[in-house]
Each structure stands twice: as structure tokens, then as C-alpha cells.
C-alpha positions in Angstrom: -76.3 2.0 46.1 -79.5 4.4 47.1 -82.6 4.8 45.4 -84.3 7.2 46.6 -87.8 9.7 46.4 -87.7 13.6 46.9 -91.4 14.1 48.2 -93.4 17.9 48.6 -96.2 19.6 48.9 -96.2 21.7 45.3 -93.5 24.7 45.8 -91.7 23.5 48.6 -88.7 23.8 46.9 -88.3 19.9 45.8 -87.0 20.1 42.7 -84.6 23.0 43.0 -83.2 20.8 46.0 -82.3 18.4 43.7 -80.6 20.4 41.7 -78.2 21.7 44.5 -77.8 17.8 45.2 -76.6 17.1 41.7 -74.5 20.1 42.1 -72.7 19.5 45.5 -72.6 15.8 44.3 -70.4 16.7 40.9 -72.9 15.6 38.8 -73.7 18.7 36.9 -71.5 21.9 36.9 -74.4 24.7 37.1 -77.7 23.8 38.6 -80.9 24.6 36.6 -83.6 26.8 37.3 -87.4 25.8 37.6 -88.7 29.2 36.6 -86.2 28.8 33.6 -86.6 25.4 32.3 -83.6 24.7 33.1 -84.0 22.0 35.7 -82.0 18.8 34.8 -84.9 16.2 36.3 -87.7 18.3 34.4 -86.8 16.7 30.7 -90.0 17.1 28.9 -91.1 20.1 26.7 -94.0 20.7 29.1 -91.9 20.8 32.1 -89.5 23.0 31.0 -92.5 25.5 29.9 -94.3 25.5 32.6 -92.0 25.2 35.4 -93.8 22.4 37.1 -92.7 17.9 37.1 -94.8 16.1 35.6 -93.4 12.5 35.2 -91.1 11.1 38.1 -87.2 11.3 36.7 -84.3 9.4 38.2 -80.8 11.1 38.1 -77.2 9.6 39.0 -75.1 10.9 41.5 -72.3 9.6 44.1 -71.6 10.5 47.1 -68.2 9.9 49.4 -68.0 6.9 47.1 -71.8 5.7 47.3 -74.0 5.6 43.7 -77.2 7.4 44.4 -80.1 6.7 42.4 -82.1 10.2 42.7 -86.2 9.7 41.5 -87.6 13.5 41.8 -91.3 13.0 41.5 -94.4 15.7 40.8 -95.7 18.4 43.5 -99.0 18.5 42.0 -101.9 16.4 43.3 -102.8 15.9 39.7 -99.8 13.3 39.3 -100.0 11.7 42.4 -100.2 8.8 40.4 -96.6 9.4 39.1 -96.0 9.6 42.8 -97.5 6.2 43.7 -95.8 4.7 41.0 -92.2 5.7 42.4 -93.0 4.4 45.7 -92.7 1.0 43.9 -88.6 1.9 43.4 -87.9 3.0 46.1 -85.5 2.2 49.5 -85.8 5.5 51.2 -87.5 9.3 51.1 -86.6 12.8 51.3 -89.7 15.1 52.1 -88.7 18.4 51.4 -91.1 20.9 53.7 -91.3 24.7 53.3 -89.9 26.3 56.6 -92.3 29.3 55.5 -95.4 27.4 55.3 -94.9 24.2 57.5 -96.7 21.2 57.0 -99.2 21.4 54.3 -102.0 19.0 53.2 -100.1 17.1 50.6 -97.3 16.8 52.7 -99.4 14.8 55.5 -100.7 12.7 52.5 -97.7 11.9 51.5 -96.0 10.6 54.5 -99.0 8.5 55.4 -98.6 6.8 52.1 -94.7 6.5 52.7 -95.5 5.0 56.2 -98.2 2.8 54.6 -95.5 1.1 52.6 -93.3 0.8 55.6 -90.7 3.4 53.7 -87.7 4.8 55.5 -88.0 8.7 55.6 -86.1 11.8 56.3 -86.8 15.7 56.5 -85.1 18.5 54.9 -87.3 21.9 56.4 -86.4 24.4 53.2 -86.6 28.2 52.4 -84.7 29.1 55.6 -83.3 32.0 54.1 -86.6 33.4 53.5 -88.8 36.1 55.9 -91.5 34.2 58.2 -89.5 30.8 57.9 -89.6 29.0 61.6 -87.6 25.5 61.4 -89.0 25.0 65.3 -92.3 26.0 64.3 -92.0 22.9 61.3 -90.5 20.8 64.0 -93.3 21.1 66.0 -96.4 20.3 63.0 -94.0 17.9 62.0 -94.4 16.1 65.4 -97.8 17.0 66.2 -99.6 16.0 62.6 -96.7 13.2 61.0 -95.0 11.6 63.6 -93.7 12.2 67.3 -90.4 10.4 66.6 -89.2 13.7 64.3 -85.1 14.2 65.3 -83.5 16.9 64.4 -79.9 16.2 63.8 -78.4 19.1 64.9 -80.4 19.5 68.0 -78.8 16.9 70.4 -81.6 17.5 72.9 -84.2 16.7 70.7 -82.6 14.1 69.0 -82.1 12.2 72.3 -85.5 12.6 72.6 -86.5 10.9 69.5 -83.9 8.1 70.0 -84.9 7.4 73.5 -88.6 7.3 72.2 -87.8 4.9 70.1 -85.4 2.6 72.0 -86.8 1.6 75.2 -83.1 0.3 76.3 -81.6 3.9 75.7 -84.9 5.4 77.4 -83.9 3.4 80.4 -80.4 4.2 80.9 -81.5 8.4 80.0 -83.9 8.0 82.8 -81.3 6.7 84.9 -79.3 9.6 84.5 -76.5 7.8 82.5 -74.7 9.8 79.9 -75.1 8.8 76.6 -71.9 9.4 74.4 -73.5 11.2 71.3 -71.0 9.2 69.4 -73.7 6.3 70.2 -76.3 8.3 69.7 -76.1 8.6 66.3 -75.4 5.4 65.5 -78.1 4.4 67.3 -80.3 6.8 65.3 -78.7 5.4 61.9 -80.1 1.9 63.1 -83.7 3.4 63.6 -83.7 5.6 60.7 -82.7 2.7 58.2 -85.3 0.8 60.0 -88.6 3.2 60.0 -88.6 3.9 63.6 -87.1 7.8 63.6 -87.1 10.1 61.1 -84.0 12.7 61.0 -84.3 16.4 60.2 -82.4 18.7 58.3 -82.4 21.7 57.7 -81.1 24.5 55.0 -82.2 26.6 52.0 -82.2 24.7 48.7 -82.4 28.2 46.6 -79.3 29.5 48.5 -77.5 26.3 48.5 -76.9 25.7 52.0 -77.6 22.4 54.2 -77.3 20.5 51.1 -74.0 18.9 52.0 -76.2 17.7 55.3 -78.7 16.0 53.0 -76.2 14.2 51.0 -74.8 12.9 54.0 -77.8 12.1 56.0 -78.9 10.1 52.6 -76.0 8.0 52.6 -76.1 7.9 56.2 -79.7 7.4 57.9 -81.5 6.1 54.4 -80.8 2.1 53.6 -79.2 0.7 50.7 -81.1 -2.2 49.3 -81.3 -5.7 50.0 -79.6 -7.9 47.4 -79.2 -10.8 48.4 -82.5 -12.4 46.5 -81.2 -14.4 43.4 -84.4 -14.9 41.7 -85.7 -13.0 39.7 -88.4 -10.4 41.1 -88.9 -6.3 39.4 -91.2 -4.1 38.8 -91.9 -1.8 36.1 -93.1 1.5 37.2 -92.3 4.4 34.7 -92.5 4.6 30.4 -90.7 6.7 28.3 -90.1 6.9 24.7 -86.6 6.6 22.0 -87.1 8.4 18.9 -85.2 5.2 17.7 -85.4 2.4 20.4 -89.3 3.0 20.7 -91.0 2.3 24.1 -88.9 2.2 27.1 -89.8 0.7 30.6 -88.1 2.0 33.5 -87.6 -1.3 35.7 -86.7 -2.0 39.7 -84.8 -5.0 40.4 -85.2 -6.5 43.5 -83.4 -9.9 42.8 -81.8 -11.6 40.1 -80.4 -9.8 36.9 -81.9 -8.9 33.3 -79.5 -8.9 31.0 -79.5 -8.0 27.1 -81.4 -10.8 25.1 -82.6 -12.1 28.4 -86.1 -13.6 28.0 -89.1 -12.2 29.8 -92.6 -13.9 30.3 -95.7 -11.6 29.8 -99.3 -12.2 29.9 -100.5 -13.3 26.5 -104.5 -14.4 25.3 -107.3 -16.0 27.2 -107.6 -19.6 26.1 -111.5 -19.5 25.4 -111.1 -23.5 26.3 -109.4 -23.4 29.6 -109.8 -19.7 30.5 -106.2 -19.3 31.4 -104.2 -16.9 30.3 -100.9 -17.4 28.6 -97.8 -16.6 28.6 -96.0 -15.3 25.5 -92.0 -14.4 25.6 -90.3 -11.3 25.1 -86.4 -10.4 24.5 -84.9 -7.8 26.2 -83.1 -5.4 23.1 -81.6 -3.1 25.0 -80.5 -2.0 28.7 -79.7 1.7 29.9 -78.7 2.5 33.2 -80.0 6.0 34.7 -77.1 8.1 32.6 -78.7 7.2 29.7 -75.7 5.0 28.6 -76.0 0.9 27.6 -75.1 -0.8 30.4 -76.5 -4.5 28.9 -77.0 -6.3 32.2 -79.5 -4.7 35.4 -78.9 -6.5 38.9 -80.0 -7.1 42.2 -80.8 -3.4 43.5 -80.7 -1.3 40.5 -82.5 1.0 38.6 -82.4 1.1 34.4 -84.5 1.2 31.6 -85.5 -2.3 29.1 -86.3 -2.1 26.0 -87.9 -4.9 23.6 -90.6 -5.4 26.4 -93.5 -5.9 23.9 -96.9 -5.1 25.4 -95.5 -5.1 29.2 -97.3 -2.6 31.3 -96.8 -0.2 34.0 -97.2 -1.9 37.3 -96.1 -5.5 35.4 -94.0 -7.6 38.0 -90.9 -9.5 36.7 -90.4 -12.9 38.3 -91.6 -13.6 41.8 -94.0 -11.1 43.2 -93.4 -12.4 46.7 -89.8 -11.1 46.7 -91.4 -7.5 46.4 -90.9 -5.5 49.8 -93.8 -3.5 49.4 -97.5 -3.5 47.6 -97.6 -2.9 44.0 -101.3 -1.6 43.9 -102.4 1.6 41.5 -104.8 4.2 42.8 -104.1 3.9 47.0 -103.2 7.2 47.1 -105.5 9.2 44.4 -108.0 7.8 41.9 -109.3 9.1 38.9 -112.5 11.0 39.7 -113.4 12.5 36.8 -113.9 11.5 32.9 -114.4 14.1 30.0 -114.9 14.0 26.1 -112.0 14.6 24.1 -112.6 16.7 20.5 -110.4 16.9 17.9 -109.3 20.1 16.6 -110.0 18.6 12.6 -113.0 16.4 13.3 -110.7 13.8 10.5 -108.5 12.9 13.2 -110.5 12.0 16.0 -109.1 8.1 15.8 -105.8 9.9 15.4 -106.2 11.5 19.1 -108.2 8.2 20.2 -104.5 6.5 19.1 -102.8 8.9 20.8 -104.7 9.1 24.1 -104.3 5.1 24.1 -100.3 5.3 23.9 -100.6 8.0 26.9 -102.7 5.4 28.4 -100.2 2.7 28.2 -98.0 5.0 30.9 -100.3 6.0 32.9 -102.4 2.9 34.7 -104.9 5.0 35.6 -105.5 7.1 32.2 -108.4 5.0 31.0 -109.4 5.8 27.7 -112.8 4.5 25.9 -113.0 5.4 22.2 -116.6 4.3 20.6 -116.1 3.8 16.8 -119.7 3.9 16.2 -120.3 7.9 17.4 -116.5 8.9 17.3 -116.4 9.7 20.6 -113.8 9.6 23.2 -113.6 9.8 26.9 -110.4 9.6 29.4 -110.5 9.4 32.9 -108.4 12.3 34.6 -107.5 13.8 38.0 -107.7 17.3 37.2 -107.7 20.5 35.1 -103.8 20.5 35.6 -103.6 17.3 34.3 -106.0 18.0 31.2 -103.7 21.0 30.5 -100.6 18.4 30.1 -102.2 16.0 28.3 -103.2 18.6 25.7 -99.6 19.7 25.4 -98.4 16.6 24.7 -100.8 15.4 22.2 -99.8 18.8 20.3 -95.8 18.4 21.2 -95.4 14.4 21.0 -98.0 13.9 18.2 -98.7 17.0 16.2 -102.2 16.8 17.2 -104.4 19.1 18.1 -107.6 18.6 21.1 -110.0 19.8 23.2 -111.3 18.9 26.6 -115.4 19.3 27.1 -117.9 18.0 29.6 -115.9 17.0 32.6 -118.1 14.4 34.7 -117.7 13.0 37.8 -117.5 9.3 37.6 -120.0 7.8 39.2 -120.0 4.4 40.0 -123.7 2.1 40.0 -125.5 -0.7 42.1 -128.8 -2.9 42.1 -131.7 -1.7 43.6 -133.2 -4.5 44.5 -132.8 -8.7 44.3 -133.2 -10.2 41.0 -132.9 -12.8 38.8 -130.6 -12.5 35.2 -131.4 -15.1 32.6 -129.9 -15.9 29.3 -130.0 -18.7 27.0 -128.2 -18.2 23.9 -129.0 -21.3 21.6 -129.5 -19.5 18.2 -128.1 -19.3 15.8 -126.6 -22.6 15.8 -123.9 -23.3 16.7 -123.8 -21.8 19.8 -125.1 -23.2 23.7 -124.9 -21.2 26.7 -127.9 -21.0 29.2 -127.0 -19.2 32.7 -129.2 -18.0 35.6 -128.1 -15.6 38.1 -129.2 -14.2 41.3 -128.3 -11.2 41.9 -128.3 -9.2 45.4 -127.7 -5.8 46.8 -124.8 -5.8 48.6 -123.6 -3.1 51.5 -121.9 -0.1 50.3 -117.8 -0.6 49.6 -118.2 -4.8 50.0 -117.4 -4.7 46.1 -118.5 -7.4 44.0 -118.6 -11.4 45.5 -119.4 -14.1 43.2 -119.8 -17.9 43.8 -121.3 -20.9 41.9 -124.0 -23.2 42.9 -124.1 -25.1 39.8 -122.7 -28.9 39.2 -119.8 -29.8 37.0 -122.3 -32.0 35.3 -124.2 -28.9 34.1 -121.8 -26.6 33.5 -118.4 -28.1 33.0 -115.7 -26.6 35.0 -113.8 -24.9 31.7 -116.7 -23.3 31.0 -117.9 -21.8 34.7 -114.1 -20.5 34.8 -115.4 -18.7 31.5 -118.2 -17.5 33.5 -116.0 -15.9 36.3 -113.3 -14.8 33.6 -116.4 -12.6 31.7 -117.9 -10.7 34.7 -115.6 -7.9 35.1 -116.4 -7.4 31.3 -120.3 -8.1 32.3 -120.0 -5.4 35.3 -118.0 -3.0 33.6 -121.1 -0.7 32.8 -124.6 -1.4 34.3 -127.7 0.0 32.7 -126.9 4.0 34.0 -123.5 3.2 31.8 -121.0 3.1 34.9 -119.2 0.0 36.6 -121.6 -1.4 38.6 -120.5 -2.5 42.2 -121.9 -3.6 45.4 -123.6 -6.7 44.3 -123.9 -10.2 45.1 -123.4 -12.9 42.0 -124.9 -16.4 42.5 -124.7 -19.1 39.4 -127.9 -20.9 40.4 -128.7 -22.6 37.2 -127.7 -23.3 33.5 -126.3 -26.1 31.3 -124.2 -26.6 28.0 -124.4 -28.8 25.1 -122.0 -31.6 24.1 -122.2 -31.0 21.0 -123.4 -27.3 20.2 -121.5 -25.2 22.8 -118.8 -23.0 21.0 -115.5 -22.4 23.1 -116.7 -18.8 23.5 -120.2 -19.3 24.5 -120.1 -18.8 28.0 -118.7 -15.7 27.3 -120.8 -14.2 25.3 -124.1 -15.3 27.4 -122.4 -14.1 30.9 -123.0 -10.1 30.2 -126.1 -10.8 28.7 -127.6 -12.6 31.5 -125.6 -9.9 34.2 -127.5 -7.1 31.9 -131.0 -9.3 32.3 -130.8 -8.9 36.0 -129.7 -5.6 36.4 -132.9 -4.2 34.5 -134.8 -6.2 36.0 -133.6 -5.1 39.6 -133.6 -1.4 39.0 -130.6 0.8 39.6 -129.1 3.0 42.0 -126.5 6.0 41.4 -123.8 6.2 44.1 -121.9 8.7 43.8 -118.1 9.3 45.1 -117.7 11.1 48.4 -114.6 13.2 48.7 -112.7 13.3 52.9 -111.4 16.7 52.7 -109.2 18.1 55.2 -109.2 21.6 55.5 -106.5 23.9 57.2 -107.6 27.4 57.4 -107.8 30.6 59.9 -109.9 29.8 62.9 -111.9 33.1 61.9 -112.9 31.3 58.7 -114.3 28.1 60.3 -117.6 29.0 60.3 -117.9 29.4 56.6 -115.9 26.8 55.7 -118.9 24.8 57.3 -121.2 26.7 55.9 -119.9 25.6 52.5 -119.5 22.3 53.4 -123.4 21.6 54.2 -124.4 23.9 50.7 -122.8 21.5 49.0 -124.7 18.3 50.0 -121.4 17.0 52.8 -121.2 17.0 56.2 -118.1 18.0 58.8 -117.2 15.3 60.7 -114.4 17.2 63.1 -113.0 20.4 63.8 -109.6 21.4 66.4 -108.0 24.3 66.7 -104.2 24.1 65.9 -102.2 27.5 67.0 -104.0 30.6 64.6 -105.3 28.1 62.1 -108.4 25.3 62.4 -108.8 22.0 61.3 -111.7 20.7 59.8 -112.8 17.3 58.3 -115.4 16.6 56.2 -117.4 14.4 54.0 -118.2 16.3 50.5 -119.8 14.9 47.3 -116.7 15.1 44.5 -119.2 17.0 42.4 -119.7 19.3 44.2 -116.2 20.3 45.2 -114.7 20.1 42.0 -113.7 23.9 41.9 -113.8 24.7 45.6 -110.3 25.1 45.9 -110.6 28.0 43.8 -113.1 29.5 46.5 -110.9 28.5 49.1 -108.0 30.2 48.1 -110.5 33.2 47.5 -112.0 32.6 51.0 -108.8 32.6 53.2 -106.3 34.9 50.5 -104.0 32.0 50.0 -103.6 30.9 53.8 -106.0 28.0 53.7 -105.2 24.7 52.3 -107.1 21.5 51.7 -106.2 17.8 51.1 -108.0 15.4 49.6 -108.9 11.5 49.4 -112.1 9.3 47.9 -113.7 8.4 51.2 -116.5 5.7 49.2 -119.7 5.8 47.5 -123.0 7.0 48.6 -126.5 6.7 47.1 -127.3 9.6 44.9 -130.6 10.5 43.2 -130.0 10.4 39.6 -131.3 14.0 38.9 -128.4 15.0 41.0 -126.2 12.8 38.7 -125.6 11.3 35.3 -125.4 8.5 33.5 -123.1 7.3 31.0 -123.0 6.7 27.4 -123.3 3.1 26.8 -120.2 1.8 24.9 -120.2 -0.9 22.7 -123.6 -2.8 21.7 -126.0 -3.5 24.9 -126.1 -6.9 25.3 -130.1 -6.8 25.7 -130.0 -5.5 21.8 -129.6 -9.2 21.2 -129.6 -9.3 17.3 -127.1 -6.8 17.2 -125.0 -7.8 20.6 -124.8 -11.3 18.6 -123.4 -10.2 15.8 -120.9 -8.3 17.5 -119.8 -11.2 19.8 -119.2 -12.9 16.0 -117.2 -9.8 14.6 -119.8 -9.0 12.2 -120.0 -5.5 13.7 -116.9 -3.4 14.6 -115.5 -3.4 17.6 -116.5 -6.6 19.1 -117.8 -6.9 22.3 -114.3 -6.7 24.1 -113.7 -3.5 23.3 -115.2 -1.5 26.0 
């Protein structure tokens, strides 16, 4: 068994490689076509019209008598959280790299985030057939901005090279003047390549079908098959999908153990208001597909499949013991959201409709936040991009029948205290209730987070209810008095008591955001704002206005080299700022210039250069009203931010 990625910049071919794989492999009898819609991996409506993947699919196919589990993922930065989540099922990688165009920006993102996770990973240089294309010229970016240990498999040279590199012994006995049999050789480089320590090279043309046999082969051969030797249970859930009759699907990675039909799983359940655990409630598996599509009833050790029955599990939920995981299961690493943006419906009758909808798109996507305010109607999601905006409005009209519009994109801007101060709540009326609580609150240095310890006694504040405390802050925190998620800041419990007699289970709950709100106003509040590190490739006679740009729009370049005809340069930019430069890049250069792009931190940021939020929910300062809420006498709650 394999399971593994196909990885690209966007139109490096990735997809129609896949294709030819499923081909060579048997699998299908005529590959599909991108531009047609006819690709086998791109399954959904908006795939097939657009001629772009947006969700990561995983396709069947065996090789000289090996089962390959193949997971084509998105090109588009705008998914890269689709990409992130199939690093989480994954043994091995393919990065497919345009022989025309070399290394591009998302390609060096994406093997730093492969390498990250300690992933196996080989090269396939494509478009070979095609004017311009230069596999030595790849070769060379290839080892120059990803990794010196690059070994091209049908360059014995080279490959010696890469071997020797990475295998002191061998380097010895080549410096000696020994002669290696290549016989040796290339087992030797099946060791490393299985192990992270070389990466092979292919090379071919996916379009004109040759080199794919190579790929195949060199999957089988220099990618690992999975350990499966763990019998406890451990998985991960890392895709969603949806049965017209079955209902919500989760596509699940086992890494040891075995689900089987009926099996039992544990997910999280309520927050005991008396304890401030959370429970666990039980599950029952209905149904288990394999990757065909067909029942298979039991998923082992190794495998790939789809549950179904999984109640409210969600994508990135772990399954038995997270410590058996080989890698970090961790949304956002390699892009966050950076922007949010009200979402209109069409018929202004149906906006909870779309609110409903937007939440079940939510539920597979981990980092599609959605806030719906039932007060005002309105609705916000958090998004990567325009591409991604354009999907999501497909598939609330395909999947739902529903029609929306997009307005008022807006960075999201994170806030901090401006200076130390003290929060104070005691919320003793109307009876019965008892929760008093004093915090100090302190600026803390930029990306530290938030820290939060205790200095009150048991004999206070029992220990139940301080967990309660603890439990409420992310709640407290999750919009400061500018309306973002405050960070940055220093939490001390310094005083407060309860009441034996008067103090409700969810007291302490209640009083924490109020008394978090207290101190916030009365510290003052400072806008940071999210800084973008943006590495630009471009022609060296462009440079200079590339930097020109660059200070116009509040950032600063931190590094420049010249690489061959083209120049590299680094720099910090605000992300509002830069939100449609790579429109004016492409203008700038004619197409020749790329840029890649990762959330560097936060910076301070006068507020008339920003914007604050719309408070959701009832402000805890609005006491009357903030109580009644916390009782259920208003809609909504106080939960439901």
C-alpha cells in the first residue's frame, strides 16, 4: 500500500499527470481532460466548470501488484488549506514542476511544508515536450532554492552525487576512487528516499504521456509504504464529503488499529458547567467505503476510506491515540485566513438559509469561520481569497439552490491592550447568582499570545470553578472592544470569591468575559494588523519598482539576490495593502514575475489605517441585557459568537 500527495505550483500540469497515472495504471481506459471537465479526480460541479481542483480527491490504482492510494490536491493558493489537510494522510509526495517555468513560489512553499512534516518526496519536472522547457535548468533551481540532495535518476553522475551527499560511507569509498556498482547505488538511494534524505527526479511530459511509467515506478519504488504495525487505535479525519443518501461522510487515515462497521467511536461532547470537563459522547460507525467508492465494512492499519455515522466529528478530529500520529495535526501552518467579508442573500428572506449553508461548508473547511448575528441578519466568513469567494458562491447556488453575494472584504485584524489594567466583575444580582473576579491584565510582546495564571486560593475560588474561569477566556478574548480577537496579553486572577450557597454552576462563566471586557476598556486598545513575508521572483530590470511598491505600501524589503536573469526579493508588506498586488505584478513584469506568500505576525496599526469589527452578540458591559442573554432570555445566548 501507498498513499500518496501530487503537489504543484497552479498549472504545472498536476492533475493531468494524474490522469496519465490512472491510465498507465489500468485504472481508467481514457484519461480526462482539465480544460474539459473531464478529469476523474476533479468530481465536483465547480471543478469540472472551471477546470481548476478545489477539494483534495483520492483515487485507486495498483501498480506491479502494489495498491496505491492516489490524493490529488488543489494548485491554487486559495485552498492551501485543502493542501494542509492531506498532508495529514499521507506517506510520501510527488511535486510535479513545470520544466517551462521552473521552480515557482508555491512550489518552494510547498516543499518547505512537506519537509516540515518530515514527508518523503520525489520530483517529476513536466511539459518537456513543450518550447523553452530546460529539465537541467529545473535541476539546478531545484538544488539551489529546495534542496542540494535533488538526484536525478537517469543521470548516474548526478545521482552519485546526491547519494554520496547523503551517505558519508558511500562519500568515502567515491573519494577513494572505488567503483560503486550502480546496482547499489540505487538501492542505496531507495533507502534514503524512503527515509527523507534524497529526493529522486523524473522527468517526462504528463500531456503527451511520457515518463509516466517512470513515476509509477519510482512511487512504488523510492516512496514508503506505511507503518502498520501500531494495534491501537490512532486516525485522523482530514476531508468531508456528502451522500445524497448516507448524509455526511468523513474521509479518515488509519494509522493503527481497525474501524470497522458498528464500531464505536468517542467524540467530544458538552462542558460540565460543574467540573469544566468536557465529555465524551459515543458514535456508531453506519457505514465504511474504501476509495472506489464501494462498502468495504472494516478500515485497517494503513488505509484510506470514508466513515459514515460520525455524528458531529470534525475535520482535523483524531481517533484513538494522538501520540501514534507520525506527524502534526495542526490547521493554518501553511496559510491562514486573512480576510473576512459580508455575505448577502440574493432574496433578503433567506439570509438564515445561506447563514445554514455557510455553517455546513464550515463544518469541512476548519478554517471557514462563519459568524451569523441573528439580531442584524448579518453574516461574515473568513476566506483566503477572491478564488475562493468565487467557489463558495457556486456551491451555495449548485449544493443548496441558493443564491449570494460577497461585499466588503476586510482584512482581519487582530487586537491588544494598550496599557496595564485592572478588569472587575461581580455579578451578585439577580439572585441566584455569585461570581466576583479581578483581573490584571498586561501588555504582552508582539506574537507571545495570550498567558494566563491564577493567584487566587482554593478557599476563595474553588478549584471547579477557577477551571470555569480558564475554560471561559477564549470565549472572553474572542473579540475585544475594536471587535477582533484580542492577543498579546498577560491574564492574572488576583482576586475574587464565590458563595456556598448562591453561586450557580455557570456563574464563573458568565462573570469571566465580563470582567476580561472591564479591563480591556479600561486599558485602551491597540490595532495590530497582519504583516504579509512576500517573496517576489521577478526580472532583475524590474527590481527597482518592485521596491518602490513595496515602501508605497507601508512594508519594507528585507533582502534582495540576483538569481540568473531574474531577482529575488523579500519583504515585509501590510496584508491590506497587498491584497490585489498580484494583479499589478503580473501587469508589472507581463506574466514573468511571481510572488509567494506567508503571514509573517502582527504589527501595531493606527486605527484610521484600519477597522474595527462589528460586535457580535450582546457586549458584556451592556449588563442588563448581557445577563439576560447568559439566562436565554435573549436569542442567541452568549455562546454563540
Amino acid at each position: 500500500m501507498r498513499n500518496i500527495g501530487i503537489f504543484a505550483h497552479v498549472d504545472a500540469g498536476k492533475t493531468t499527470l494524474s490522469e496519465q497515472l490512472l491510465l498507465k495504471a489500468g485504472a481508467i481506459r481514457a484519461a480526462g481532460s482539465v480544460d474539459a471537465g473531464t478529469a476523474h479526480t476533479d468530481s465536483l460541479p465547480v471543478e469540472r466548470q472551471r477546470g481548476i481542483s478545489v477539494r483534495a480527491s483520492c483515487v485507486r490504482l495498483n501498480w506491479r501488484g502494489e495498491p496505491v492510494n492516489l490524493i490529488d490536491t488543489p494548485g491554487h493558493t486559495d485552498f492551501s488549506a485543502e493542501i494542509e489537510r492531506s498532508l495529514w494522510a499521507l506517506d510520501g509526495a510527488v511535486i510535479v514542476l513545470s520544466g517551462v517555468e521552473g521552480v515557482q513560489p508555491q512550489t518552494e512553499l510547498l516543499f518547505e511544508a512537506l519537509r516540515a512534516q518530515e514527508m518523503p518526496v520525489m520530483f517529476f519536472i513536466n511539459k518537456m515536450d513543450r518550447e523553452g522547457a530546460d529539465a537541467d535548468r529545473t535541476l539546478a533551481q531545484i538544488r539551489r532554492r529546495l534542496t542540494g540532495r535533488a538526484a536525478p535518476v537517469n543521470d548516474a553522475e548526478k545521482l552519485l552525487e546526491a547519494v554520496c551527499e547523503a551517505d558519508d560511507g558511500m562519500m568515502e569509498r567515491y573519494l577513494a576512487g572505488e567503483e560503486i556498482p550502480a546496482g547499489e547505488i540505487r538501492s542505496r538511494l531507495t533507502e534514503l528516499s524512503r527515509q527523507g534524505l534524497v529526493f529522486p527526479v523524473l522527468q517526462g511530459s504528463a500531456l503527451r504521456g511520457t515518463g509516466i511509467e517512470g513515476v509509477l515506478d519510482g512511487i512504488v519504488e523510492f516512496l514508503p509504504p506505511p507503518t502498520t504495525g501500531q494495534t491501537e487505535l490512532c486516525g485522523v479525519a482530514f476531508a468531508a464529503e456528502h451522500d445524497r443518501l448516507l448524509g455526511r461522510g468523513l474521509w479518515v487515515r488509519l494509522y493503527g488499529g481497525q474501524l470497522e462497521n458498528r464500531s464505536a467511536i468517542a467524540l467530544p461532547g458538552r462542558l460540565d458547567p460543574l467540573t469544566g470537563e468536557r465529555s465524551e459522547v459515543q458514535s456508531k460507525i453506519t457505514q465504511i467505503r474504501g476509495v472506489d467508492g464501494q462498502d468495504i465494512g472494516v478500515l485497517r492499519a494503513g488505509e484510506i476510506g470514508v466513515i459514515y455515522g460520525a455524528g458531529a466529528m470534525k475535520i482535523g478530529h483524531i481517533l484513538g491515540n494522538a501520540s501514534h500520529l507520525p506527524r502534526k495535526v495542526r490547521p493554518g501552518t501553511l496559510r491562514t485566513p486573512l480576510t473576512t467579508v459580508r455575505v448577502e442573500a440574493a432574496d433578503p428572506q433567506r439570509q438564515r438559509e445561506v447563514a445554514n449553508a455557510c455553517s455546513a461548508l464550515a463544518d469541512e473547511d476548519p478554517l471557514l469561520q462563519t459568524r451569523f448575528v441573528p439580531d442584524t441578519g448579518e453574516l461574515r466568513i473568513d476566506a483566503m481569497g477572491a478564488i475562493q469567494l468565487e467557489i463558495l458562491q457556486d456551491e451555495l447556488k449548485n449544493r443548496f439552490g441558493l443564491e449570494a453575494r460577497f461585499e466588503n472584504p476586510t482584512v482581519i485584524y487582530r487586537e491588544t491592550i494598550a496599557r496595564p489594567a485592572e478588569g472587575f466583575c461581580a455579578y451578585t444580582m439577580p439572585k441566584p447568582c455569585w461570581a466576583v473576579l479581578r483581573f490584571a491584565i498586561q501588555p504582552a510582546p508582539r506574537g507571545s499570545g495570550v498567558r494566563y495564571h491564577s493567584e487566587v486560593p482554593v478557599r476563595d475560588i474553588l478549584a471547579r470553578y477557577q477551571h470555569q474561569v480558564e475554560q471561559a477566556l477564549p470565549l472572553a478574548l474572542s473579540q475585544g472592544r475594536l471587535g477582533w480577537q484580542v492577543t498579546d496579553v498577560d491574564i492574572t486572577l488576583v482576586d475574587g470569591n464565590y458563595h456556598q450557597f448562591h453561586t450557580h454552576p455557570l456563574d464563573f462563566i458568565v462573570a469571566t468575559p465580563w470582567a476580561i471586557q472591564d479591563g480591556l476598556q479600561r486599558g485602551g486598545s491597540v490595532l495590530l494588523e497582519p504583516m504579509l513575508k512576500i517573496l517576489f521572483r521577478v526580472p532583475q530590470e524590474v527590481t527597482g519598482r518592485i521596491m518602490s511598491d513595496v515602501t508605497a505600501m507601508r512594508g519594507e524589503v528585507t533582502e534582495v539576490k540576483a538569481e540568473e536573469d531574474y531577482a529575488a526579493v523579500t519583504a515585509l508588506v501590510p496584508a491590506a495593502e497587498s491584497m490585489d498586488y498580484p494583479t499589478r505584478l503580473a501587469q508589472i513584469t507581463g506574466g514573468r514575475g511571481g510572488m509567494s506568500v506567508r503571514l509573517h505576525g502582527y504589527r501595531d496599526c493606527p486605527l484610521e489605517l484600519g477597522a474595527c469589527a462589528p460586535r457580535r452578540g450582546v457586549d458584556p458591559l451592556d449588563t442588563s441585557r448581557y445577563i439576560l442573554a447568559a439566562r436565554s432570555a435573549l436569542e442567541g445566548g452568549i455562546f454563540d459568537l
